[in-house]
C-alpha positions as CSV (number, residue, x, y, z in Angstrom):
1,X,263.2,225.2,207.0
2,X,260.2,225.4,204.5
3,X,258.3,222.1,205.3
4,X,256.8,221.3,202.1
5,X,260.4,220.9,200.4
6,X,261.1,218.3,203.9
7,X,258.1,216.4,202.6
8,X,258.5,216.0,199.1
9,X,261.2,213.6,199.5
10,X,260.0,211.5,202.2
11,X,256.2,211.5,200.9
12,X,256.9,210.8,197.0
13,X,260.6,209.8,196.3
14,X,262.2,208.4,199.2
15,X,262.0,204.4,200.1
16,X,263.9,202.2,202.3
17,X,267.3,201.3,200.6
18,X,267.1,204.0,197.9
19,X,269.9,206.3,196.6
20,X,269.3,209.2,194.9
21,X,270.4,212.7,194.6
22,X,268.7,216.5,194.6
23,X,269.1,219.8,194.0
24,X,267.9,220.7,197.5
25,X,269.8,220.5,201.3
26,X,266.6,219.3,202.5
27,X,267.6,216.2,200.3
28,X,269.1,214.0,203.1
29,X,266.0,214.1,205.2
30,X,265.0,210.4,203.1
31,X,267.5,209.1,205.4
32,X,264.3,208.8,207.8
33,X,263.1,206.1,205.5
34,X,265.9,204.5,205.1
35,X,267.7,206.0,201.7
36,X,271.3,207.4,201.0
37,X,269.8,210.5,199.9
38,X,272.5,213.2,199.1
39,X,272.0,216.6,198.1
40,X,273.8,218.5,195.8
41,X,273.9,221.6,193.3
42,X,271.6,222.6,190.9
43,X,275.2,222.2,188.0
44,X,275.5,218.8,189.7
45,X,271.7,217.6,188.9
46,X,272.3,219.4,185.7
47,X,275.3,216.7,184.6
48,X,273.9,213.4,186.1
49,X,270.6,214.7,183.6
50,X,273.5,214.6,180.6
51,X,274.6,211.6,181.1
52,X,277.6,212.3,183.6
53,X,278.1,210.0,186.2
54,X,277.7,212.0,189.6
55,X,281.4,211.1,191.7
56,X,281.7,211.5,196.0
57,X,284.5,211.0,198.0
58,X,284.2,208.2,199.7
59,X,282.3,208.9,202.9
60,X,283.6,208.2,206.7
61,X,280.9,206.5,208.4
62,X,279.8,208.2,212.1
63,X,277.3,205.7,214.2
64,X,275.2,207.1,216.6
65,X,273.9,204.5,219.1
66,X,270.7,205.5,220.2
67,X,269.4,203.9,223.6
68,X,266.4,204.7,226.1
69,X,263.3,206.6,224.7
70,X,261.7,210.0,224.0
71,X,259.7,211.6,226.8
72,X,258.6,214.1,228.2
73,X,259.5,218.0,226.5
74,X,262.2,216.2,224.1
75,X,261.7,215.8,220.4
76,X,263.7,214.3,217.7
77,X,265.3,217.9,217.1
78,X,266.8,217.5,220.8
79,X,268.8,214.2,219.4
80,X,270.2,216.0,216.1
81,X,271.1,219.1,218.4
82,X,272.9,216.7,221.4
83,X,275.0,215.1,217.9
84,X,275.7,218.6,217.1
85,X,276.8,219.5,220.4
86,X,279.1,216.6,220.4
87,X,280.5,216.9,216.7
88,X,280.3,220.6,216.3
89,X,279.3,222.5,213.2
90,X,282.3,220.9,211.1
91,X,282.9,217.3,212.9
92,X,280.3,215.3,210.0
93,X,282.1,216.9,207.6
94,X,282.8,213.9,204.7
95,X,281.1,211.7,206.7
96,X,277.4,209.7,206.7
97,X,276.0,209.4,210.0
98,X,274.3,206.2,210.4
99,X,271.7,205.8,213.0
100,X,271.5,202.1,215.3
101,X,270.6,201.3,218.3
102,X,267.4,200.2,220.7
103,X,266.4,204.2,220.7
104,X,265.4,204.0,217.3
105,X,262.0,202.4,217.8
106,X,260.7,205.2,219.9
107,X,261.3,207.8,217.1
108,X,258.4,208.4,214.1
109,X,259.7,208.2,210.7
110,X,259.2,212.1,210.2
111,X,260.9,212.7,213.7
112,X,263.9,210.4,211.7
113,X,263.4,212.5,208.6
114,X,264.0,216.3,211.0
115,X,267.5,214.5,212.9
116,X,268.7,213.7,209.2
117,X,267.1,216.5,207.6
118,X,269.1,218.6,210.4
119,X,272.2,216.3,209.8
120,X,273.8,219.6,207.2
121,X,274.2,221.3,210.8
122,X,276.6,218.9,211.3
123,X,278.2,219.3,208.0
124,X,277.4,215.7,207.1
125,X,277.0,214.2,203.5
126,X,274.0,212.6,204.6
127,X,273.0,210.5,207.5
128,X,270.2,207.2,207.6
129,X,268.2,205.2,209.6
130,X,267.7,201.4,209.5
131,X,264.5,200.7,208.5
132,X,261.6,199.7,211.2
133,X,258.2,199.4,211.8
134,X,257.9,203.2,211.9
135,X,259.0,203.3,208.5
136,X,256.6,200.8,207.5
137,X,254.0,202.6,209.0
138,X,254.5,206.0,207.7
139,X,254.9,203.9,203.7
140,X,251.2,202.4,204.2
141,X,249.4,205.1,205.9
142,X,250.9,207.7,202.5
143,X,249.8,205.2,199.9
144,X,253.2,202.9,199.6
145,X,252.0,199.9,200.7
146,X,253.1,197.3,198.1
147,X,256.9,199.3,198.8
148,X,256.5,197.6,202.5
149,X,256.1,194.1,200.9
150,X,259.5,194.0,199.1
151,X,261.7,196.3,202.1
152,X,260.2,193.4,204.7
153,X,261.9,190.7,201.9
154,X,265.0,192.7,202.1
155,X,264.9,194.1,205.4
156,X,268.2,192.1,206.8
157,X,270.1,194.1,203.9
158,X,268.6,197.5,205.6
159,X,270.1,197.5,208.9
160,X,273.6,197.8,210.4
161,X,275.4,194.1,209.5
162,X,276.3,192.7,212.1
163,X,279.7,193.7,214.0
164,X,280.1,196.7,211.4
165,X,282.4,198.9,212.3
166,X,282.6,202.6,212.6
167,X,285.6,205.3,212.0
168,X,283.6,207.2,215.0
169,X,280.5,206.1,217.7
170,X,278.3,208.1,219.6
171,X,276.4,206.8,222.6
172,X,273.3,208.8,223.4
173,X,270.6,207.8,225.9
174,X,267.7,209.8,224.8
175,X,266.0,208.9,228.3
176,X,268.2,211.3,229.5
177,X,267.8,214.0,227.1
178,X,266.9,217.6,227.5
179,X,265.3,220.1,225.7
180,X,267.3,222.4,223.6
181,X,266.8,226.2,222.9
182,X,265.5,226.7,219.3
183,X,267.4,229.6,219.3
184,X,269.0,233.1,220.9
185,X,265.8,234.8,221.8
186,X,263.6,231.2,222.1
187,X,264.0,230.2,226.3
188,X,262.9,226.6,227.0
189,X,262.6,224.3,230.1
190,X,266.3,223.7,230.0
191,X,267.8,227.1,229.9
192,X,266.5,230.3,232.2
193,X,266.0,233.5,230.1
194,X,268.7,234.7,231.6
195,X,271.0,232.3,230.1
196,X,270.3,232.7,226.6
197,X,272.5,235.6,226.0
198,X,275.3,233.4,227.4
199,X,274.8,230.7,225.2
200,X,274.3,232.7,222.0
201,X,277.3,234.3,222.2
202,X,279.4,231.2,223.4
203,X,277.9,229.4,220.1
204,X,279.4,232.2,217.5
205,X,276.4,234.3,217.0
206,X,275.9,236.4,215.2
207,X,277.9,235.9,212.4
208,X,281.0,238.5,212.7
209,X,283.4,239.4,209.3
210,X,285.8,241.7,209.0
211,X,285.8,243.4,205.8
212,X,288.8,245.8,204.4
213,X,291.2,246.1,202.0
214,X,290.1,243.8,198.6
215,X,288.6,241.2,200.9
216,X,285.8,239.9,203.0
217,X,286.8,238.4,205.9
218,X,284.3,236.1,207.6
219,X,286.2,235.5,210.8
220,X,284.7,234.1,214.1
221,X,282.4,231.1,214.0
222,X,280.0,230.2,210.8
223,X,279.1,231.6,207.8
224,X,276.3,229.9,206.1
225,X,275.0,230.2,203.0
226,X,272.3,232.4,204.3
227,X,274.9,234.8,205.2
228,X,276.4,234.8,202.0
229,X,273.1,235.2,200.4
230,X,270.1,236.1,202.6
231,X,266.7,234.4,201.4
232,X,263.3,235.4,202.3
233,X,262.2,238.3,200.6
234,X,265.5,238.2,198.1
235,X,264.3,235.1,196.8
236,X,261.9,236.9,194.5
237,X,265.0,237.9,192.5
238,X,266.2,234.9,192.0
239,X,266.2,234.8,188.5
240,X,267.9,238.3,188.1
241,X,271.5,237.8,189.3
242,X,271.8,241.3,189.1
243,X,268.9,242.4,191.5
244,X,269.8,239.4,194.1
245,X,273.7,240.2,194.1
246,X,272.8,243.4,195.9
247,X,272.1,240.7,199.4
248,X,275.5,239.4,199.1
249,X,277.1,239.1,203.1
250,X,274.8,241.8,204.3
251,X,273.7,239.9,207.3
252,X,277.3,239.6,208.7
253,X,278.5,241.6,211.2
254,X,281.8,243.9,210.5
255,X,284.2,243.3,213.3
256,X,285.8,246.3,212.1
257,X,282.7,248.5,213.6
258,X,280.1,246.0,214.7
259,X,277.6,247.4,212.1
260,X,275.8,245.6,209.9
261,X,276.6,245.8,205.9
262,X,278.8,248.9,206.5
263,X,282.5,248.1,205.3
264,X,285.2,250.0,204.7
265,X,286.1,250.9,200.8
266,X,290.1,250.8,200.6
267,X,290.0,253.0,197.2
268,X,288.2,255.9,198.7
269,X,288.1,255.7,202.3
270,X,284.6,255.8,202.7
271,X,282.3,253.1,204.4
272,X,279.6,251.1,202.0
273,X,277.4,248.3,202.0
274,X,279.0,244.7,201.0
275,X,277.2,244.6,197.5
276,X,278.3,248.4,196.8
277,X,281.6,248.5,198.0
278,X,281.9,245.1,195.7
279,X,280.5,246.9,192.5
280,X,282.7,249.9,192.9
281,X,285.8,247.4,192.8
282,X,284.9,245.9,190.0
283,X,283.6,249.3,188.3
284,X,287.5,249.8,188.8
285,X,289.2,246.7,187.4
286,X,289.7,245.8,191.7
287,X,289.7,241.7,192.4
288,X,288.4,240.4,195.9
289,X,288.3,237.4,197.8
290,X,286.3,236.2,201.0
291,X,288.9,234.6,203.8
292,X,286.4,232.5,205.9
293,X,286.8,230.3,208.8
294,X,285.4,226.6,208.9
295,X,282.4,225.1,207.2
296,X,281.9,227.7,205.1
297,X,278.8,227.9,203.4
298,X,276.9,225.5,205.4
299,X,273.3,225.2,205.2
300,X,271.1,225.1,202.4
301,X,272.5,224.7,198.5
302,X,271.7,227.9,197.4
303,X,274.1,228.5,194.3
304,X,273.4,232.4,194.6
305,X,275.7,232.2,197.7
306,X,278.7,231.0,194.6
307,X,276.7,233.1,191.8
308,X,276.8,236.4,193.7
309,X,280.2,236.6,194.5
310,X,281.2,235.9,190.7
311,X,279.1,238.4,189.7
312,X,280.6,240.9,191.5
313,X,284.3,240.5,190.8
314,X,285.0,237.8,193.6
315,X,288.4,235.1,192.6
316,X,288.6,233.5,195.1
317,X,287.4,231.8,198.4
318,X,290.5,231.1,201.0
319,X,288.9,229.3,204.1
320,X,289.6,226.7,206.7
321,X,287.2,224.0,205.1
322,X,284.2,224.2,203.1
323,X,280.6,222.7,203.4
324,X,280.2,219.9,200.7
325,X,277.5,221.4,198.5
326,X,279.1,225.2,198.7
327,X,282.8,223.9,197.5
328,X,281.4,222.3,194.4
329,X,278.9,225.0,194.1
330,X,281.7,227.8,193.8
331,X,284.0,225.2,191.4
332,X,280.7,224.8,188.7
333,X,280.9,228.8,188.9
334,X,284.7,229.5,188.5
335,X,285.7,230.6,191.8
336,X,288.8,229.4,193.4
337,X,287.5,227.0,196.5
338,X,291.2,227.3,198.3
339,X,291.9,225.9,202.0
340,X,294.6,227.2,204.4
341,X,297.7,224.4,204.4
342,X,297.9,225.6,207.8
343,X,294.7,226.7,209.3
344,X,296.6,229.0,212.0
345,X,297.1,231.3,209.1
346,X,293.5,232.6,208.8
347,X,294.1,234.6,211.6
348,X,297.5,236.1,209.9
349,X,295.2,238.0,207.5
350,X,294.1,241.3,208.2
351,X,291.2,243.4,206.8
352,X,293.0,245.9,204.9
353,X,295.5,243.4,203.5
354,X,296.1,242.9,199.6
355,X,295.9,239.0,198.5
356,X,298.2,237.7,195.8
357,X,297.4,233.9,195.1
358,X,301.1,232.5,193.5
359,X,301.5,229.8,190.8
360,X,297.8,229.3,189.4
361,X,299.4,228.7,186.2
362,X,300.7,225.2,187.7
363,X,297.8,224.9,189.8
364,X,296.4,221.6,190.9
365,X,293.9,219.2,193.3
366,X,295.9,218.8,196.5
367,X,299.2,220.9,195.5
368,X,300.4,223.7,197.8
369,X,299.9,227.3,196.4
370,X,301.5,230.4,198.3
371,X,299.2,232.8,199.3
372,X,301.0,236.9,200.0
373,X,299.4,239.2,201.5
């Protein structure tokens, strides 16, 4: 998480009962002052800027009841983390999560901002706050005081109405929190070193694909954009497709071999890394597509993670479900976004099979295609 693009929303844009949009996943962390704040791709930005109205499906709405208080080790990571426990990586998917409850006065407004910062974890479009004293706080102490007059006016409008109903609720005490572990190699007070291991694997990770035949198959557990396009250093070639292509999947694991970017090239029998096994198939007039398993793409909005695989001769995405942001990501860039009908058939592809994608000529939103492989 780079911190300064957490805080340019919630110190400059975001306001209590705003809805906006950016080019960023960090977007939704405004949700900690009270705003619908969605993000989206950079193509998406690029239309609302023209003049095209931006269009959503209309959202489920998940509550999250919030009672008890902080103490202690916990932090307001530990809340996002016990909701992501709960929902899994894919159960906010098409859904705002909307946070009520007693609990809520015991968070700060930037400790609101991290849970719905974190909410893309979850796969949800966004998630929000009702606005508080904390919020009101955090506007006068950053220079937003005459903002605090008019949300107090309009403060019964920025809350849950009363007797609301949810399509989902989620009861959390955060007096009985724990901490969580930050990640595979990171112990804490909750979990003995010896754990960790445990937990890693039980959680999906590392990443594992298979990758065979003319496809890349992203099997167990996530695949977030970060694993379609790795950042950090790579980042410096952003603006040379070309250059930044060559990080395409190469921090997945090949279940084939459990090595990492070293796949199998089905036209000469010879193993590769992801990017060069890509070119040489489309050096030779070969298609490919990437068979993925659920919330694919999750994470950040990085459009390299839909650029890259264009670039290099990808058609086609086949997966489970997508993440919100990647699905119209890959759409803006040409490639075929497709879901399994049936989601038990991800596992009947195999790495070295051939895919033939049937009737795109009559293809269509929400129509059945056949798939042959």
């Amino acid at each position: 998480m780079n911190p300064l693009r957490k805080q340019i929303i919630l110190e400059n844009y975001a306001y209590p009962g705003v809805m906006l949009i950016g080019t960023d996943s960090h977007t939704p962390n405004g949700g900690g002052l009270g705003g619908i704040c969605i993000g989206v791709g950079g193509a998406d930005a690029v239309d609302v800027m023209a003049g095209i109205p931006w269009e959503l499906k209309c959202p489920k709405v998940i509550g999250v009841r919030l009672t008890g208080t902080l103490a202690g080790w916990t932090s307001p990571k530990d809340v996002i983390l016990k909701v992501a426990g709960i929902l899994t990586v894919k159960g906010g998917t098409g859904a705002i999560v909307e946070y009520h409850g007693p609990g809520v006065d015991s968070i700060s407004c930037t400790g609101m901002a991290t849970i719905c910062n974190m909410g893309a974890e979850i796969g949800a479009t966004t998630s929000v706050f009702p606005y508080n004293h904390r919020m009101k706080t955090y506007l006068e102490k950053t220079g937003r005081g005459e903002i605090v007059s008019v949300a107090d006016e309009f403060k019964e409008d920025l809350v849950p109405d009363k007797g609301c109903e949810y399509d989902q609720v989620i009861e959390i005490n955060l007096s009985e929190l724990k901490p969580h572990i930050n990640g595979p190699f990171t112990p804490d007070l909750a979990h003995p070193v010896s754990e960790i291991g445990a937990i890693a694997k039980k959680s999906g990770w590392p990443l594992e694909v298979k990758v065979g035949g003319y496809l890349w198959h992203p099997v167990k557990g996530k695949c977030t954009t970060d694993h379609i396009s790795a950042a950090g250093p790579w980042l410096k070639f952003r603006g040379h497709l070309d250059n930044i292509s060559n990080n395409l999947l190469i921090g997945a694991v090949n279940i084939e071999n459990d090595a990492i970017n070293k796949v199998k090239n089905q036209l000469t029998g010879e193993y590769g890394g992801v990017p060069d096994v890509a070119r040489f198939y489309k050096a030779n007039g070969v298609n490919w597509v990437v068979v993925g398993d659920e919330n694919y793409g999750e994470g950040s909005s990085r459009e390299h993670a839909a650029l890259e695989p264009r670039h290099l001769g990808g058609r086609a995405i086949i997966v489970k479900n997508f993440a919100r942001i990647h699905e119209t990501n890959l759409k803006k860039q040409g490639l075929l976004p497709l879901t399994f009908a049936d989601p038990s058939d991800y596992d009947k592809i195999r790495p070295d099979d051939k895919i033939s994608i049937i009737g795109l000529k009559s293809f269509a939103p929400g129509k059945v295609s056949s798939v042959l492989h």
